[in-house]
BATI-887208 format. One record per residue (C-alpha): x, y, z; residue in one letter. Coordinates in steps of 0.05 Angstrom, whole numbers, padded with zeros to 5 digits, always signed. Layout:
<pts>
XYZa ...
</pts>
This chain:
<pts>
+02644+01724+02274x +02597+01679+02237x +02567+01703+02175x +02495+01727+02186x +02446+01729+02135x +02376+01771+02142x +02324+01744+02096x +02268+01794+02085x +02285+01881+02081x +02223+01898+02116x +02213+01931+02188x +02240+01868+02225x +02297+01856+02179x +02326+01925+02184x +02319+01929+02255x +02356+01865+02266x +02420+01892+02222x +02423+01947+02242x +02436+01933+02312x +02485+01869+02289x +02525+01932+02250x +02518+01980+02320x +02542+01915+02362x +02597+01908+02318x +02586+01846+02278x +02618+01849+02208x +02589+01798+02160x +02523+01810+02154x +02474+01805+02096x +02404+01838+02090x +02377+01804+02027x +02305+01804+01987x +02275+01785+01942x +02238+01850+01924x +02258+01914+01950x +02264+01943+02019x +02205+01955+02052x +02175+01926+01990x +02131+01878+02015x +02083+01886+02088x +02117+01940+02118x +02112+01988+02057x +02027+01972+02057x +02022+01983+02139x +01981+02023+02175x +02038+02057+02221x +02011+02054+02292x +02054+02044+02343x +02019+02022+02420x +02035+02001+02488x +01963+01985+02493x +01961+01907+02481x +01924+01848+02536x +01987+01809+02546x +02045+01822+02585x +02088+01794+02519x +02062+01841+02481x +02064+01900+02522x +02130+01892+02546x +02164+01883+02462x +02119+01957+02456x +02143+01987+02508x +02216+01977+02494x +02195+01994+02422x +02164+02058+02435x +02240+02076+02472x +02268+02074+02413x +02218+02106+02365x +02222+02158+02404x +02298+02176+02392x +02279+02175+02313x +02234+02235+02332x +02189+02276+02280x +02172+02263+02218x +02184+02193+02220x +02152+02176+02289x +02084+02230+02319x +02064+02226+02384x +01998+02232+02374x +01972+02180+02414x +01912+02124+02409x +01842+02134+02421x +01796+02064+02441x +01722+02086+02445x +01676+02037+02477x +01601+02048+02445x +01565+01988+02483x +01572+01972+02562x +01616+01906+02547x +01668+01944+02514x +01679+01996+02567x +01682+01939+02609x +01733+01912+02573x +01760+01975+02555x +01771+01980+02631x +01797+01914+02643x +01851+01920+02589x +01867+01991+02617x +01873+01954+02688x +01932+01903+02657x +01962+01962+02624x +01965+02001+02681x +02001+01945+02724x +02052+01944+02667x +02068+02019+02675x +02036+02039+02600x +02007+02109+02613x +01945+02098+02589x +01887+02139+02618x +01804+02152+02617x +01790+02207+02578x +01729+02245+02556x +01737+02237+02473x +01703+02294+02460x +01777+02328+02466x +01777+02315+02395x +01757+02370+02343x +01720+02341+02299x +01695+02280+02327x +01616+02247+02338x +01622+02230+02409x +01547+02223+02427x +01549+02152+02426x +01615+02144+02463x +01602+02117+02533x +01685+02113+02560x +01759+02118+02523x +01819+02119+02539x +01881+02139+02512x +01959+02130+02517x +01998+02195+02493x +02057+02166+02479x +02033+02116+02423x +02027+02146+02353x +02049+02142+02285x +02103+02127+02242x +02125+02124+02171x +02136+02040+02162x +02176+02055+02096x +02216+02114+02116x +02236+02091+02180x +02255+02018+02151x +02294+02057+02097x +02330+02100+02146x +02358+02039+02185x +02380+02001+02128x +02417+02066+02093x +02447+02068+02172x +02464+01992+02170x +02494+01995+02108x +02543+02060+02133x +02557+02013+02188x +02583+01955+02145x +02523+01914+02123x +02520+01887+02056x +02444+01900+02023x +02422+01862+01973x +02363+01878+01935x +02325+01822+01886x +02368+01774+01921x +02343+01704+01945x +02373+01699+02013x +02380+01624+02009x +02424+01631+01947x +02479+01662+01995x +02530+01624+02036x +02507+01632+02108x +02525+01605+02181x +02460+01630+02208x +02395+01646+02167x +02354+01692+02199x +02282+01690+02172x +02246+01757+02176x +02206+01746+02113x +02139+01763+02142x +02080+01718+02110x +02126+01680+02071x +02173+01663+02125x +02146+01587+02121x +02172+01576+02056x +02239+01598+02079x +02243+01555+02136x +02206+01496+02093x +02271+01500+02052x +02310+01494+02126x +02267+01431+02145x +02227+01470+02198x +02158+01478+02196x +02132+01536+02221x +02050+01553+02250x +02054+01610+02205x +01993+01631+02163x +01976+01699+02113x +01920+01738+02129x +01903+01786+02078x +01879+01855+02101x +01875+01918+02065x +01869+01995+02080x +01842+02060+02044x +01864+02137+02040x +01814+02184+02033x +01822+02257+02010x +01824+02314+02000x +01790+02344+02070x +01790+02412+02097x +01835+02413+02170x +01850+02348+02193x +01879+02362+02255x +01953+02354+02261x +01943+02323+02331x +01892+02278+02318x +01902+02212+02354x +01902+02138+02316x +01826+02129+02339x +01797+02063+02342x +01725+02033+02347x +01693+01981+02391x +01671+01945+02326x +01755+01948+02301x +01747+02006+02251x +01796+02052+02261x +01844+02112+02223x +01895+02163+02231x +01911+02223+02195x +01963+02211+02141x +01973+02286+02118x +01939+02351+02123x +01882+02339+02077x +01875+02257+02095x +01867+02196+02131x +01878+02124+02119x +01823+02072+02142x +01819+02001+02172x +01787+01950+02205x +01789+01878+02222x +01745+01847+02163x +01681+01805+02187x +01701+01740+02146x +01783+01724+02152x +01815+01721+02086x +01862+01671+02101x +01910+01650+02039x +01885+01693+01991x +01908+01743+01943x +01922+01810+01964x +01855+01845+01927x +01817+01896+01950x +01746+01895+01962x +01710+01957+01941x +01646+01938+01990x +01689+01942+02045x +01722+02008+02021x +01647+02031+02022x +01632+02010+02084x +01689+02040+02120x +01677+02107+02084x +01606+02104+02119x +01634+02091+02194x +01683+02143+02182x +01630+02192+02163x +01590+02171+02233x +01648+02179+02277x +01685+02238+02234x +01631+02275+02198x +01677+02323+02156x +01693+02265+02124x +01627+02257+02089x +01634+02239+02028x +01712+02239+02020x +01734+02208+01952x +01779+02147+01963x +01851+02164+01938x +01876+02099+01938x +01867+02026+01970x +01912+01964+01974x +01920+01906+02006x +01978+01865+02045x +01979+01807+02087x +01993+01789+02162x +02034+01740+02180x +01997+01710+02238x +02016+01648+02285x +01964+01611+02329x +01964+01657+02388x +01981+01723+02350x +02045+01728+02379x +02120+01719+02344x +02164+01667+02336x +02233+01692+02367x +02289+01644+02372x +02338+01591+02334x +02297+01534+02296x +02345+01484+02280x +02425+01491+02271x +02438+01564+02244x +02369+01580+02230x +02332+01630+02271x +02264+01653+02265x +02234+01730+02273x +02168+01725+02247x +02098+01714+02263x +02078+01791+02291x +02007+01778+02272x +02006+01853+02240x +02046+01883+02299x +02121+01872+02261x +02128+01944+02246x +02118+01967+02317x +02155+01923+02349x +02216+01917+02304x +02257+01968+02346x +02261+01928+02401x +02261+01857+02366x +02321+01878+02334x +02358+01902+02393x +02337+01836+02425x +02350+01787+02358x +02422+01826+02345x +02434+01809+02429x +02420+01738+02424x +02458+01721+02354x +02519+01748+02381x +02518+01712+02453x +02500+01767+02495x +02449+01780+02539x +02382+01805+02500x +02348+01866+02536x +02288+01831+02552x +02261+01757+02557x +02256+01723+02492x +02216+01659+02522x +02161+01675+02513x +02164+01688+02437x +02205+01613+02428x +02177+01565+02370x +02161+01506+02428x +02110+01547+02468x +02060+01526+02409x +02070+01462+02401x +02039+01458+02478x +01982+01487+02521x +02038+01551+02547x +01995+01600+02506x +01975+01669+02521x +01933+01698+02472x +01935+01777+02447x +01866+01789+02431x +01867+01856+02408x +01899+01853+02331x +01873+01907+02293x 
</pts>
């Protein structure tokens, strides 16, 4: 077959050789610049959700979710993830999304979120919850398919610019910087960084091992990340489009407070660490699936959802490249959709 090469080792790129390798292609490159899972995947959160507002998006999840699920413990908990609405608009939206969910066959469900040890409900007027979404370990997992790709023939190539290499097809699956790739291609793509950045805090007494990926009306949300900690986000009030990846410590202290509202043991929790990483979002907040020009082919663009989805983008990418039938429609995800009025934006990007 053609020679494939992967530009970018993070969640998407792994996915994508690994299922070339399983479908028995055998010239295929995974090459980058850094180190695997060096760049966004290694900074993610690790959620994984069927709960999106589009049909797109709910449908890559769901597929995704399939196939975390055969990785199993410790690299993928079912934990589950929490909305809370705290104002009558969001549980009416909270309900609305619940109702598109619902039609799509995501198990998602009202709950009373005082099911939750631990947490300041008082102020909660609805939530709901789907138990099969959880967490994952972004690095571990993309580390796990690429030591499987590589027992399966693919050739890895660390600190390697992937369009050094001889290639029939270039797939780009560089995240943020996936512009610049296909700039060099003569493609330009609606591609833009957001920077967004995330705390651990720690040490705290019994974080429960079941504690779901909870989220606020307002964006703020966390998730356990061991026994004694959690790691904190939340959609930033002023975009940080372009920047550098930096942390700002006023947000760090701001999150610490809403934490300490909705999770009071976590009053006064030191900060272990914080960092920062950036999204690679498109117009609409949805990827760019699909061939570009002659052997380039874009899989980029997840607007902060790459890790999640990768499972099933890669089943679906590795389909496609080798002229079979993917598992699910890619046309919604194809390059042309934005350079028209066919969009169908995801509103909910944490």
């Amino acid at each position: 077959m053609a020679r494939v090469v992967v530009a970018g080792a993070g969640a998407i790129g792994a996915s994508i050789v690994y299922h070339l390798a399983l479908r028995g292609a055998d010239d295929v490159v995974l090459a980058d610049v850094g180190e695997i899972a060096g760049g966004a995947t290694g900074k993610a959160m690790g959620g994984v959700r069927q709960q999106f507002t589009t049909a797109a998006e709910v449908r890559l999840a769901q597929a995704s979710v399939r196939l975390f699920e055969e990785l199993g413990e410790p690299l993928f908990e079912q934990v589950g993830y929490l909305f809370l609405a705290t104002s009558e608009a969001g549980l009416a939206e909270l309900e609305e999304r619940r109702a598109v969910q619902a039609a799509l066959g995501v198990p998602v469900e009202r709950v009373d979120a005082s099911f939750v040890r631990g947490l300041r409900v008082d102020d909660v007027l609805g939530a709901t919850i789907c138990c099969e979404d959880g967490i994952a370990d972004p690095a571990g997992v993309t580390r796990a398919l690429v030591t499987r790709a590589a027992g399966l023939g693919v050739d890895v190539r660390e600190r390697t610019d992937a369009l050094s290499l001889d290639a029939d097809v270039l797939v780009i699956a560089c995240g943020a910087w996936s512009r610049e790739i296909a700039a060099a291609r003569g493609v330009d793509l609606p591609i833009r960084p957001l920077v967004r950045q995330l705390a651990d805090v720690g040490p705290l007494a019994g974080v429960p091992a079941g504690l779901p990926m909870t989220i606020e009306e307002n964006g703020f949300h966390f998730r356990r990340v061991d026994a004694d900690g959690l790691r904190l986000a939340m959609t930033e009030p002023e975009p940080r489009w372009d920047g550098p990846e930096e942390v700002c410590d006023e947000l760090v202290e701001d999150w610490r407070r809403r934490l300490a509202h909705r999770y009071p043991a976590a009053t006064g929790a030191p900060v272990r660490r914080a960092w920062a990483g950036s999204y690679d979002m498109t117009p609409d907040a949805h990827p760019i699936i699909g061939l570009l020009a002659d052997g380039v082919y874009a899989a980029c663009g997840f607007s902060g959802h790459g890790f999640m989805q990768s499972p099933a983008v890669g089943a679906a990418v590795a389909a496609e490249l080798l002229g079979e039938e993917p598992p699910f429609d890619l046309a919604p995800y194809r390059l042309e959709r934005l350079t028209g009025d066919a969009e169908f934006p995801e509103t909910l990007v944490l």
